[in-house]
C-alpha positions in Angstrom: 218.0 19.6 192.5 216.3 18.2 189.3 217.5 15.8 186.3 217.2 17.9 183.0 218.3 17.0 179.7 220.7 19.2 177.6 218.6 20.6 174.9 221.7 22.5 172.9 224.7 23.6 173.9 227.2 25.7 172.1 231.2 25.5 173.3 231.8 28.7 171.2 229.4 31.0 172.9 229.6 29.0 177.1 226.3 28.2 176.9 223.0 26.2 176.4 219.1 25.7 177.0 218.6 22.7 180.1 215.2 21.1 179.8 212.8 19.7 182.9 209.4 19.4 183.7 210.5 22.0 186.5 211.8 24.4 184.2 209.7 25.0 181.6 210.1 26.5 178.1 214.2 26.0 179.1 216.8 27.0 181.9 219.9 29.2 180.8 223.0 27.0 181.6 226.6 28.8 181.5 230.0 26.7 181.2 230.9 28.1 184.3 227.9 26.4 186.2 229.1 23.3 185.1 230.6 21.1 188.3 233.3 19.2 186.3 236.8 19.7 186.0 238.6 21.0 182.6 237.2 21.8 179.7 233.7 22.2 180.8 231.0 21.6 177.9 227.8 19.7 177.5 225.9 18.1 174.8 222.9 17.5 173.2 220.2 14.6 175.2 223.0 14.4 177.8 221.6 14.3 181.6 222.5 17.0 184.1 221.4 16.8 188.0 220.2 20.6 187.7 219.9 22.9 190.8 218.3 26.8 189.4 217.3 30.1 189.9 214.3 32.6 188.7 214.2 35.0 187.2 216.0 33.8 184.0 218.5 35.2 181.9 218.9 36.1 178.1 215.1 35.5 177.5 214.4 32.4 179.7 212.4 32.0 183.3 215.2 29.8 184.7 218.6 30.1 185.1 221.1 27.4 186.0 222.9 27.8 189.6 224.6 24.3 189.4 225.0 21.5 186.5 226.0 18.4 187.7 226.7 16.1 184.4 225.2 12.2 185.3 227.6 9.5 184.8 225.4 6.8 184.9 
């Protein structure tokens, strides 16, 4: 698991581009990674614990497994 910062996100569409030094160019994230409970979305410069996956998906290296939003 890694700490990644939510480079865009898009609630209409389910998913976003993660960044880490792990990850680079981006890690596909989907809404239904997302460990959280109702409406799960993400935003922009928030921090995720990240845990991912190669290959990628949709164009990307990495893809997101599980996306643990940070409270703190």
């Amino acid at each position: 698991m890694v700490t990644a910062t939510v480079r865009e996100w898009s609630d209409e569409e389910g998913w976003g581009v993660l960044d880490s030094p792990e990850t680079p160019g981006g890690c596909f994230g989907h809404f239904s990674d997302i460990r959280a409970t109702g409406f799960r979305t993400l935003l922009p410069g928030q921090r995720v614990d990240l845990t991912w996956e190669a290959p990628g998906q949709d164009g990307y290296d990495y893809r997101a497994v599980s996306i643990a939003p940070r409270t703190a």
